[in-house]
Every structure is written in C-alpha cells, then in structure tokens.
Biopython code that builds the backbone (N, CA, C, O; Angstrom):
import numpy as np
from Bio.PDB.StructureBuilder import StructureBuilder

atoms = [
    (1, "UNK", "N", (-3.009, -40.583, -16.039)),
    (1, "UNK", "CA", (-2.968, -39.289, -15.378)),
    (1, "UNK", "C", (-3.729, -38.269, -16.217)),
    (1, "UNK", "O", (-3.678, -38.128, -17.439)),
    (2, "UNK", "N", (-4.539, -37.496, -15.210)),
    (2, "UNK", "CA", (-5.191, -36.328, -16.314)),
    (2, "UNK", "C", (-4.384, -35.059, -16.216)),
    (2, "UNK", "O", (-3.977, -34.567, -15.163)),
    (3, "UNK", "N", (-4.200, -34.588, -17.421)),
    (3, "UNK", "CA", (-3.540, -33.200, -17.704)),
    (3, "UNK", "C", (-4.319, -32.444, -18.021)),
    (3, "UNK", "O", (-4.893, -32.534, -19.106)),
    (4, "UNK", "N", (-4.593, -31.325, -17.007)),
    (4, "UNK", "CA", (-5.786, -30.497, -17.010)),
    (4, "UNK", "C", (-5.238, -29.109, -17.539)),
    (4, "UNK", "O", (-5.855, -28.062, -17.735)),
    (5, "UNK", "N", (-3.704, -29.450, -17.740)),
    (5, "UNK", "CA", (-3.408, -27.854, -18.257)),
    (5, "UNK", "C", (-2.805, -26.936, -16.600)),
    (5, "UNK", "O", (-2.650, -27.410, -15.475)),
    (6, "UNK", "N", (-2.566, -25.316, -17.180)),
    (6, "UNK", "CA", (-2.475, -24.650, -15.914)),
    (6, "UNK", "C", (-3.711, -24.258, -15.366)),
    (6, "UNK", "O", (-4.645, -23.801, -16.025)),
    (7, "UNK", "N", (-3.700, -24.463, -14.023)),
    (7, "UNK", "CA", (-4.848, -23.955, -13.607)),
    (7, "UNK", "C", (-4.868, -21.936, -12.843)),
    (7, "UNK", "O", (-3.821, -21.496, -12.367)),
    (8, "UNK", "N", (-5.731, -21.336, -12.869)),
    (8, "UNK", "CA", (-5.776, -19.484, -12.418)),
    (8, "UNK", "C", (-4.757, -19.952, -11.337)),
    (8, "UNK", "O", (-4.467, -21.091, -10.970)),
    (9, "UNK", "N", (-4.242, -18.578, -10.884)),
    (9, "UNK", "CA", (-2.693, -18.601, -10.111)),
    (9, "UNK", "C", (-3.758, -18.010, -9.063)),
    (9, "UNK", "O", (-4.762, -17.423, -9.465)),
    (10, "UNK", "N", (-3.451, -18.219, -7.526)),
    (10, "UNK", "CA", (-4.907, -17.369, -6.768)),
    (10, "UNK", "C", (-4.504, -16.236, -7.029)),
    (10, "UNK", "O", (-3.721, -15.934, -7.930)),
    (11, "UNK", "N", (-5.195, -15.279, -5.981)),
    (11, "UNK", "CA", (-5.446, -13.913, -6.177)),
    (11, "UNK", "C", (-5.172, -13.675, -4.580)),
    (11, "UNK", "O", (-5.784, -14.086, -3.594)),
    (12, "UNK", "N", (-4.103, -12.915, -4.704)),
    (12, "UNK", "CA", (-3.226, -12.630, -3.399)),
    (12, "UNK", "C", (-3.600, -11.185, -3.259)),
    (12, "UNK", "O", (-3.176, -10.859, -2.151)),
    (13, "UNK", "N", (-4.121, -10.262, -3.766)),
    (13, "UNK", "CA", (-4.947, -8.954, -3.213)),
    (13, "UNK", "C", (-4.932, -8.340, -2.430)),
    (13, "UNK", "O", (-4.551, -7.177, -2.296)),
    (14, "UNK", "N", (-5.557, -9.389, -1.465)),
    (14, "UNK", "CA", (-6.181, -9.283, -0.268)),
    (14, "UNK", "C", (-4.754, -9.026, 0.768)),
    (14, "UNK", "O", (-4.068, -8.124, 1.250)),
    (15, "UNK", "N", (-4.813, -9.720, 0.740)),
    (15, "UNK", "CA", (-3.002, -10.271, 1.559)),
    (15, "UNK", "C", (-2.122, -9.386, 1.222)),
    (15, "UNK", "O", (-1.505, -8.973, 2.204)),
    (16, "UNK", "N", (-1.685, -8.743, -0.148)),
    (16, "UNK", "CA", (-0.957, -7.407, -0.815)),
    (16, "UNK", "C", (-1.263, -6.648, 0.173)),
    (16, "UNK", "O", (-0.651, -6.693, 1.240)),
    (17, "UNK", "N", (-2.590, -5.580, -0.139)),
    (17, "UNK", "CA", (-3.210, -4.725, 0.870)),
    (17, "UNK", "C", (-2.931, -4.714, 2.126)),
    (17, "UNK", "O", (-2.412, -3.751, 2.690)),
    (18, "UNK", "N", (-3.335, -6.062, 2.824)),
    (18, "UNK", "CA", (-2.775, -5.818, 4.510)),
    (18, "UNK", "C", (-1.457, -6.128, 4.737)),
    (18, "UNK", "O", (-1.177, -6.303, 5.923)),
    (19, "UNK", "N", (-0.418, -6.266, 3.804)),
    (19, "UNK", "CA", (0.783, -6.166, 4.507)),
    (19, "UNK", "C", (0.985, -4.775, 3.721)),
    (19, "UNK", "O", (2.105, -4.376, 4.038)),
    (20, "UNK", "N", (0.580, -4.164, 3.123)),
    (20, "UNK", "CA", (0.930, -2.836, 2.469)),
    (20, "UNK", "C", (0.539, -1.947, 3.438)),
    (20, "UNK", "O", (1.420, -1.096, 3.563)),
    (21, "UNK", "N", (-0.926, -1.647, 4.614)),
    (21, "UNK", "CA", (-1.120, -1.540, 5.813)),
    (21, "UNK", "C", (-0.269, -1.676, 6.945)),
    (21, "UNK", "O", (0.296, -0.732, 7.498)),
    (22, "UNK", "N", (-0.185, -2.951, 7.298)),
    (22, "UNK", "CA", (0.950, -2.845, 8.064)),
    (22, "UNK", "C", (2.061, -2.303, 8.116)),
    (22, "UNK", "O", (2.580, -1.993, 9.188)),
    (23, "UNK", "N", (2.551, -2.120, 7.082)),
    (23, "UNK", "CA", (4.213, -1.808, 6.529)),
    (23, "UNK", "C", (3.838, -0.348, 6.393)),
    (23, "UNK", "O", (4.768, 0.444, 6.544)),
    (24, "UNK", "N", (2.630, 0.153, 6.132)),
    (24, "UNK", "CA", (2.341, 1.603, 6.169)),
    (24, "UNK", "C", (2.763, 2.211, 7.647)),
    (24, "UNK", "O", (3.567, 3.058, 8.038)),
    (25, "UNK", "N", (1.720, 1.264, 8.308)),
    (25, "UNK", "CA", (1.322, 1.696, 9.708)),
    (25, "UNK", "C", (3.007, 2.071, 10.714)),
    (25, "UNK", "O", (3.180, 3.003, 11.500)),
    (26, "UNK", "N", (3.861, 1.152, 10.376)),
    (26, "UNK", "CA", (5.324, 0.846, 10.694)),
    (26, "UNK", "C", (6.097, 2.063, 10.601)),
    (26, "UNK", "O", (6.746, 2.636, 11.476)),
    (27, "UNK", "N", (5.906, 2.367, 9.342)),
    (27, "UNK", "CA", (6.871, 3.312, 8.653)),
    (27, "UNK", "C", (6.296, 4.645, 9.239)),
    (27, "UNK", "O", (7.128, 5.463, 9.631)),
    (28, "UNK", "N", (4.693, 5.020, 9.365)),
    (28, "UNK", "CA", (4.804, 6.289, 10.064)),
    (28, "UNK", "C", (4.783, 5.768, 11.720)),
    (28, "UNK", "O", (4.656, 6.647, 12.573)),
    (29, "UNK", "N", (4.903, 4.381, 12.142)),
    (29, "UNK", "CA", (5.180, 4.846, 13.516)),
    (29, "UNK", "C", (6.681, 5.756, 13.872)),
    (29, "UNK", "O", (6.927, 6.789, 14.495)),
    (30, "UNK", "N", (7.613, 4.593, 12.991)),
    (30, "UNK", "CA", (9.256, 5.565, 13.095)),
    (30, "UNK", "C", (9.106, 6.866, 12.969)),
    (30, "UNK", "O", (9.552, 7.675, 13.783)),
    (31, "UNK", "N", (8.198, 7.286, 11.505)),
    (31, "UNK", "CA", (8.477, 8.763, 11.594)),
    (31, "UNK", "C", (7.889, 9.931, 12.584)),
    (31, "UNK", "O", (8.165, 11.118, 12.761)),
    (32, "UNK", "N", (6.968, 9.033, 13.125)),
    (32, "UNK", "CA", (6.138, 9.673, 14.188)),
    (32, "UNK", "C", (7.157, 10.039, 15.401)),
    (32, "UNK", "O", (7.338, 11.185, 15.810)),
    (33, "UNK", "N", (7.895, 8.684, 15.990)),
    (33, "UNK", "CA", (8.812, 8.706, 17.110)),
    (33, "UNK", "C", (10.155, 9.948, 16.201)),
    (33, "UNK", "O", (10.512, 11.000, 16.731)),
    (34, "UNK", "N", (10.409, 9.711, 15.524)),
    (34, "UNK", "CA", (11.623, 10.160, 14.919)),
    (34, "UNK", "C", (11.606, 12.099, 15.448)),
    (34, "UNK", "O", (12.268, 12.820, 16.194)),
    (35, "UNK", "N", (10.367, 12.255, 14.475)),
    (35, "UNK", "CA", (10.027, 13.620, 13.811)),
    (35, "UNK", "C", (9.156, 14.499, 14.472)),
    (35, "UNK", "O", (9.339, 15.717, 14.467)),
    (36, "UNK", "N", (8.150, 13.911, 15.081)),
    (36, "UNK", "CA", (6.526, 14.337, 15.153)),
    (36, "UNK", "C", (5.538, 13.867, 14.639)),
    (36, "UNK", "O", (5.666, 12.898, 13.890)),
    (37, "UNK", "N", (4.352, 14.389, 14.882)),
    (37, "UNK", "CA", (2.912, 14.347, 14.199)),
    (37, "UNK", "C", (2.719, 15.461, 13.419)),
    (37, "UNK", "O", (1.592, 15.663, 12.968)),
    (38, "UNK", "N", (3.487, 16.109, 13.215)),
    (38, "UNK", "CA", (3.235, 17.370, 12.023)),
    (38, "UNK", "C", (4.097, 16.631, 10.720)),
    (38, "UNK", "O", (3.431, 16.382, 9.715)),
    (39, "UNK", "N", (5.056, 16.398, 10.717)),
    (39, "UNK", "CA", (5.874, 15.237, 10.063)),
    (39, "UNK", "C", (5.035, 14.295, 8.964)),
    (39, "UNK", "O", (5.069, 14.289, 7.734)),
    (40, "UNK", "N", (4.274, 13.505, 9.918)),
    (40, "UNK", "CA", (3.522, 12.580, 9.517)),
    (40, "UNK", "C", (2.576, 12.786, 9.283)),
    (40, "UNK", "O", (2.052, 11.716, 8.974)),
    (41, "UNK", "N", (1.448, 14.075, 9.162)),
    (41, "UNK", "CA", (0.873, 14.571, 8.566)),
    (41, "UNK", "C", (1.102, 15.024, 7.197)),
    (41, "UNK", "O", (0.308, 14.756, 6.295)),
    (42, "UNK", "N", (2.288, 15.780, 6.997)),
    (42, "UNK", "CA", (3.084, 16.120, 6.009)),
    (42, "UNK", "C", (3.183, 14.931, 4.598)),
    (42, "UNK", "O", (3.020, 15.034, 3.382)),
    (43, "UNK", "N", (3.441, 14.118, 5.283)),
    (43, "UNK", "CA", (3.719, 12.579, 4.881)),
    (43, "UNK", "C", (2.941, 11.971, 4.057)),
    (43, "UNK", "O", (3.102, 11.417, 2.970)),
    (44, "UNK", "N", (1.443, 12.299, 5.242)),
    (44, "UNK", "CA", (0.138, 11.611, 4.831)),
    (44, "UNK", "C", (-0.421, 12.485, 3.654)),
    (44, "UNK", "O", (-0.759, 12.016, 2.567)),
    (45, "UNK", "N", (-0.464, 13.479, 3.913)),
    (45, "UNK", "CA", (-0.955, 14.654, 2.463)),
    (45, "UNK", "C", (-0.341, 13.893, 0.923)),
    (45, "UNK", "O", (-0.791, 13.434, -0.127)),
    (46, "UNK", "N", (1.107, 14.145, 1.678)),
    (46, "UNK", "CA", (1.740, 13.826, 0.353)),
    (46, "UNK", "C", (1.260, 12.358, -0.640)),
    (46, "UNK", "O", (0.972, 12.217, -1.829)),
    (47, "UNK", "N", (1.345, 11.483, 0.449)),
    (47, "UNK", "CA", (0.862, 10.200, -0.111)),
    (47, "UNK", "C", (-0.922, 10.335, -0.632)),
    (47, "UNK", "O", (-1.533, 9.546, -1.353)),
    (48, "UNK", "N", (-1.289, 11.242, -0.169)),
    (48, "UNK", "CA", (-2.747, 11.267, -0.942)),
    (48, "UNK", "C", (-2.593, 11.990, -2.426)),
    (48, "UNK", "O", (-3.096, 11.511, -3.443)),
    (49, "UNK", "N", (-1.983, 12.959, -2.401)),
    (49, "UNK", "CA", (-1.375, 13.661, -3.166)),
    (49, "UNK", "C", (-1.406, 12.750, -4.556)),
    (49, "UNK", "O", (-2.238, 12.724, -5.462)),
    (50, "UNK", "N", (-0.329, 12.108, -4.390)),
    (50, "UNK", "CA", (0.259, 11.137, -5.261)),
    (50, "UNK", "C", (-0.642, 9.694, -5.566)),
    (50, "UNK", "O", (-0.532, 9.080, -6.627)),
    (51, "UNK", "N", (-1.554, 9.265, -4.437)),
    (51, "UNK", "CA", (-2.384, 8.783, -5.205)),
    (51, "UNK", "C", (-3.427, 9.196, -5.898)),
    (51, "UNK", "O", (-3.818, 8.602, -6.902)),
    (52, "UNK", "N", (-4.002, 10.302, -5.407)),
    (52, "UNK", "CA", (-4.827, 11.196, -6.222)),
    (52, "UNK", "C", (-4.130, 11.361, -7.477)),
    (52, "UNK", "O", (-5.038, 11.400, -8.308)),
    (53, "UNK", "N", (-2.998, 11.484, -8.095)),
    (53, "UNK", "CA", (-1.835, 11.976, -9.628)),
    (53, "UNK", "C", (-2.612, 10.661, -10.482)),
    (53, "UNK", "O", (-3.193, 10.791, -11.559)),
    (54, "UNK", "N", (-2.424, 9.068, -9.521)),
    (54, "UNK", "CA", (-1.950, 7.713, -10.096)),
    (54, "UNK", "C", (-3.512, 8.069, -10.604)),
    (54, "UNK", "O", (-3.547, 8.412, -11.786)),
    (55, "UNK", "N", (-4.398, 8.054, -10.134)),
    (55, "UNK", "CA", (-5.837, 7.503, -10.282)),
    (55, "UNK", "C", (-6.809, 8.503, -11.183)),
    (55, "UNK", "O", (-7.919, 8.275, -11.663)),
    (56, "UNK", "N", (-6.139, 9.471, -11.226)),
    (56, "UNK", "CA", (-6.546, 10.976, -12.171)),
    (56, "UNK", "C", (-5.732, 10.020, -13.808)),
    (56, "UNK", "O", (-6.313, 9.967, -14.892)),
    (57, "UNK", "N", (-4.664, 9.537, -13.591)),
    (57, "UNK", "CA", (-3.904, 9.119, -14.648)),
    (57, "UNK", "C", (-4.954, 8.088, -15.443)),
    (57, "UNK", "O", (-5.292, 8.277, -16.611)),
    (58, "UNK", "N", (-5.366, 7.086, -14.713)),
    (58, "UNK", "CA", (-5.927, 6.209, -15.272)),
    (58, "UNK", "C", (-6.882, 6.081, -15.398)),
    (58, "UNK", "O", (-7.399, 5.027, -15.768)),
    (59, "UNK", "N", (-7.552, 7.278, -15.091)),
    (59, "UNK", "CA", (-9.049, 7.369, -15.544)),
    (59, "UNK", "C", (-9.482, 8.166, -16.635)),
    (59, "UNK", "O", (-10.674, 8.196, -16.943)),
]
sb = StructureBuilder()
sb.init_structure("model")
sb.init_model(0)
sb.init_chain("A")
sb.init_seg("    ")
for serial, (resi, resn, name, xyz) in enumerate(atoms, 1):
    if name == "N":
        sb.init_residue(resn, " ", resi, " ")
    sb.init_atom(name, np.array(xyz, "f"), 0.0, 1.0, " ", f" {name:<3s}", serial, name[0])
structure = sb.get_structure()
C-alpha cells in the first residue's frame, strides 16, 4: 500500500458564499414581509457598514 501522507482538504469557498447568499436572500425576505422595504434597507446599510469596519481592519 502507498502512504502518500494527507492530501489539501478542498476548498469549499465557493459553496460558503452561495449558501451565505441564499441564507442572506431568506432572512431579508422575512424582514421584508415582516417590516417593510425601508426596514430592509436599514438592514442593508448596516451590513455594508460593518463590512466596510471588517475590511478597513485588515487592510
């Protein structure tokens, strides 16, 4: 038998991202039905907001 060791673990990325999409898309449909579209505007700012903080951080 050959023992080649561990081999790279894949790279799930891709797949992260679109269920992070989806699960986005989900969460402001509720708040959409819930609240409004001013709501979820509100929402959306904020989340730019905060990734704009993360990416200012690490650069």
């Amino acid at each position: 038998m050959h023992d080649t060791g561990p081999r790279r673990a894949p790279d799930y990325t891709n797949a992260a991202l679109a269920m992070g999409l989806v699960n986005l898309l989900w969460v402001l449909g509720v708040i959409w039905a819930m609240f409004g579209l001013p709501v979820v505007l509100l929402v959306g700012l904020g989340l730019n907001h905060l990734i704009d903080r993360l990416a200012a951080r690490r650069a």
